[in-house]
KOLDOVO-87913 format. One record per residue (C-alpha): chain; x, y, z. Coordinates in nm, 4 decimals, m for minus. Each point is the difference from the previous one (the first is absolute). Example, Ala and Ser with C-alpha at 12.3 -4.5 7.8 and 13.67 -1.06 7.14 Angstrom:
! KOLDOVO-87913
+-----+----------+----------+----------+
: mol :        u :        v :        w :
+-----+----------+----------+----------+
:   A :   1.2300 :  m0.4500 :   0.7800 :
:   A :   0.1370 :   0.3440 :  m0.0660 :
+-----+----------+----------+----------+
//
This chain:
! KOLDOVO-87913
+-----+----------+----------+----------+
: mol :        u :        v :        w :
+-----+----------+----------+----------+
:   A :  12.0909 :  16.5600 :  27.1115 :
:   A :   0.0697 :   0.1804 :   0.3487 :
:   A :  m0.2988 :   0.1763 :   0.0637 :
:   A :   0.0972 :   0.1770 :   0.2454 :
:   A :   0.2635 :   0.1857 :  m0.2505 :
:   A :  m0.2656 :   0.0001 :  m0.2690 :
:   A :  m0.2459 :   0.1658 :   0.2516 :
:   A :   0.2408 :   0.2657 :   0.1656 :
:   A :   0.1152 :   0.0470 :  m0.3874 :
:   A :  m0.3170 :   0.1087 :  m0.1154 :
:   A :  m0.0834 :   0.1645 :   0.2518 :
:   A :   0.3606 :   0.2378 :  m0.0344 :
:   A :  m0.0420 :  m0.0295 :  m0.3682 :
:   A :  m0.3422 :   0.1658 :   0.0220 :
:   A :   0.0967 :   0.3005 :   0.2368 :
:   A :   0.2901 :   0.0556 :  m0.2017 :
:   A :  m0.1393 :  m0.0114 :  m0.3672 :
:   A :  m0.3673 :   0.0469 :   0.0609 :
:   A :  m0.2755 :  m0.2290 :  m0.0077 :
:   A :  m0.0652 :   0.1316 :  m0.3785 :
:   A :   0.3614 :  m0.1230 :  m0.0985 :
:   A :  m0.0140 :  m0.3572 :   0.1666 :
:   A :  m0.3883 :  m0.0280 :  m0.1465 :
:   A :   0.1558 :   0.0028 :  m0.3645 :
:   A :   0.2847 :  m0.1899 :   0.0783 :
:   A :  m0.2358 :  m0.2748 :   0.1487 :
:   A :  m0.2608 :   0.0139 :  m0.2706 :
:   A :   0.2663 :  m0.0572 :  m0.2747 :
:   A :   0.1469 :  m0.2504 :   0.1885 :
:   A :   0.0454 :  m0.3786 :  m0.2144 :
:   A :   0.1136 :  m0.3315 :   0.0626 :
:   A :   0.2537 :   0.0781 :  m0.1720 :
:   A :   0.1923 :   0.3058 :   0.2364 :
:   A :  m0.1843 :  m0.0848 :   0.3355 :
:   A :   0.2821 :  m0.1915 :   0.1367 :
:   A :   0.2009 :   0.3617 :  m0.0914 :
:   A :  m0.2466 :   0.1759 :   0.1732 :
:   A :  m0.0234 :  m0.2425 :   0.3184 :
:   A :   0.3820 :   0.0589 :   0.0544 :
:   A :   0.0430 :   0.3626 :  m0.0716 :
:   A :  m0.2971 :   0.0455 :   0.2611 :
:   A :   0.1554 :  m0.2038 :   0.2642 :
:   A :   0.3655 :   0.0727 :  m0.0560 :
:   A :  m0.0309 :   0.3747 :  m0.1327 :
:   A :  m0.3467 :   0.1404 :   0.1952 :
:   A :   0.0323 :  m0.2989 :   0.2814 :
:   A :   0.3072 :  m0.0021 :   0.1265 :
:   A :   0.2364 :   0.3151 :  m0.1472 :
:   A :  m0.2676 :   0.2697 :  m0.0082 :
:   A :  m0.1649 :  m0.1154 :   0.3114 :
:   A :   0.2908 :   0.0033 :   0.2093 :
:   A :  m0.0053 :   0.2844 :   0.2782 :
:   A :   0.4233 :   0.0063 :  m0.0215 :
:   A :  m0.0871 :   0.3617 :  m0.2348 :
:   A :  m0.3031 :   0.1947 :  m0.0546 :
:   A :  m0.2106 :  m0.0258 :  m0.3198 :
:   A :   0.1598 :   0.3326 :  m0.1222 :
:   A :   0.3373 :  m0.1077 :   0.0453 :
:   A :  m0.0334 :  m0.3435 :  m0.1704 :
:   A :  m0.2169 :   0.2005 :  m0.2626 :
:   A :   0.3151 :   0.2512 :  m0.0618 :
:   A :   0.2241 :  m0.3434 :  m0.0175 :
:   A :  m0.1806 :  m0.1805 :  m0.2635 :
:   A :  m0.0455 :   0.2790 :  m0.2267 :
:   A :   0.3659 :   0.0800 :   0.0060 :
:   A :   0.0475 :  m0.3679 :  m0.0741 :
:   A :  m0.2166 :   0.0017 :  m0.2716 :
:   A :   0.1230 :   0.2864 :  m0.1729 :
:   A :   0.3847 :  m0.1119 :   0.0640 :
:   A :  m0.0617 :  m0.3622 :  m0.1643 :
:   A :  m0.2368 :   0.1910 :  m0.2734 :
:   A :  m0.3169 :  m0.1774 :   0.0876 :
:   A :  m0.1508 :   0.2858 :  m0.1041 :
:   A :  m0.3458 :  m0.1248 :  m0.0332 :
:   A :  m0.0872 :  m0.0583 :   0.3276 :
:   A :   0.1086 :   0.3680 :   0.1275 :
:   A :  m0.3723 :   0.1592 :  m0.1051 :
:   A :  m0.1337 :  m0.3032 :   0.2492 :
:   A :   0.1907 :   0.1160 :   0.2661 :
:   A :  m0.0216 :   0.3541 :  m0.0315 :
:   A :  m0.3404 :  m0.0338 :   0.0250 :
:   A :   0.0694 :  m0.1871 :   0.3348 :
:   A :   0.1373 :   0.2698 :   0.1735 :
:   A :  m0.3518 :   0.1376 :   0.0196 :
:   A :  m0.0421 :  m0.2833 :   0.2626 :
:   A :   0.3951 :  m0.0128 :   0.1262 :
:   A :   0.0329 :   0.3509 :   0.0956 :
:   A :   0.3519 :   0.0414 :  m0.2018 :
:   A :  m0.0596 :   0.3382 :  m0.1556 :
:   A :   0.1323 :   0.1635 :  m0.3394 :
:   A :   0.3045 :   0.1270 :   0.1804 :
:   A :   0.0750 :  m0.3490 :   0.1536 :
:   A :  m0.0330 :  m0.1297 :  m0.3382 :
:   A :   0.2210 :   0.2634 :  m0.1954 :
:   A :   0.2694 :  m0.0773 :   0.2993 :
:   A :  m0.0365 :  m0.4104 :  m0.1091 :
:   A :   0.0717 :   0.0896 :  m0.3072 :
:   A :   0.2596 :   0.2187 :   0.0346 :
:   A :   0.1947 :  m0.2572 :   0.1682 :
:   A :  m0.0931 :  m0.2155 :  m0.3509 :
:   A :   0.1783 :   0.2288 :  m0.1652 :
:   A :   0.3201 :   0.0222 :   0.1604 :
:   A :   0.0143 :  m0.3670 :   0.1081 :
:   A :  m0.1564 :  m0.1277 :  m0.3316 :
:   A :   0.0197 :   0.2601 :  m0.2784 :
:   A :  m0.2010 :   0.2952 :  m0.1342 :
:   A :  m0.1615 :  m0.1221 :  m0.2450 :
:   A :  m0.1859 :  m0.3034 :   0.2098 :
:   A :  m0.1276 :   0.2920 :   0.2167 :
:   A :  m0.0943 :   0.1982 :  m0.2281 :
:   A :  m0.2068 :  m0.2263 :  m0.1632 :
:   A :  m0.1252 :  m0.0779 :   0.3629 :
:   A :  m0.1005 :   0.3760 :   0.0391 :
:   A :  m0.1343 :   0.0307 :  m0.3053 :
:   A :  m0.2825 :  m0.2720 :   0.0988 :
:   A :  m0.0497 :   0.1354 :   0.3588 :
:   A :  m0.1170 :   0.3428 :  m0.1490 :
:   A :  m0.1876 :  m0.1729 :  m0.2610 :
:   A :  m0.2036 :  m0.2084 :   0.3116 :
:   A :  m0.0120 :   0.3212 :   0.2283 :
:   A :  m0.1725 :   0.1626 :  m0.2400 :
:   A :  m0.2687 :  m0.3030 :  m0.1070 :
:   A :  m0.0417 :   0.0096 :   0.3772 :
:   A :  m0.0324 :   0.3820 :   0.0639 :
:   A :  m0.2293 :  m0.0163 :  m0.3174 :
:   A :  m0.1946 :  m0.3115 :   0.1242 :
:   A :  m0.0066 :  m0.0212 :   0.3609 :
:   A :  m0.1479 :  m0.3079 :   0.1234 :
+-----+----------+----------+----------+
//
């Protein structure tokens, strides 16, 4: 294991998500999905979201118009929650999706909106 990745990982992983997040994630963690966990935290959090090529907002805008355009739809309330930390705002977000839409159809953004006001309003009803 790199730890240097691992540690700058973490580290990005935690600003972006929130210690809460990364807390659960660790605590559930097995022998079974740690290696899974080791490389999304050095290749994901270590090296693509810790690069200073884009901001955190712009990379956060990215990923959730890649998630909605390959229909990984469950990991869009995860990182609509992250834009608490990433400073990509509702409008920056409607904009990502927009281009989902036109690039990758209606109804994968759709489905993507859909979720992002379901999380806005857990998180205007439960702010942490």
């Amino acid at each position: 294991m790199d730890n240097s990745k691992f540690d700058t990982g973490m580290k990005t992983r935690r600003a972006v998500l929130g210690d809460a997040h990364v807390d659960k994630a660790e605590a559930s963690k097995t022998d079974f999905d740690t290696p899974f966990q080791t490389l999304i935290t050095e290749g994901a959090w270590g090296t693509v979201w810790s690069s200073d090529a884009i901001s955190l907002r712009e990379r956060s805008m990215i990923t959730l118009a890649l998630l909605a355009a390959t229909k990984n739809f469950d990991e869009i309330p995860m990182h609509i929650r992250a834009t608490a930390q990433t400073g990509a705002t509702k409008q920056d977000v409607i904009e990502a999706f927009q281009h989902v839409a036109i690039y990758a159809g209606v109804p994968a953004a759709n489905h993507a909106i859909k979720l992002a006001k379901q999380t806005y309003a857990e998180m205007e009803a439960n702010p942490e």
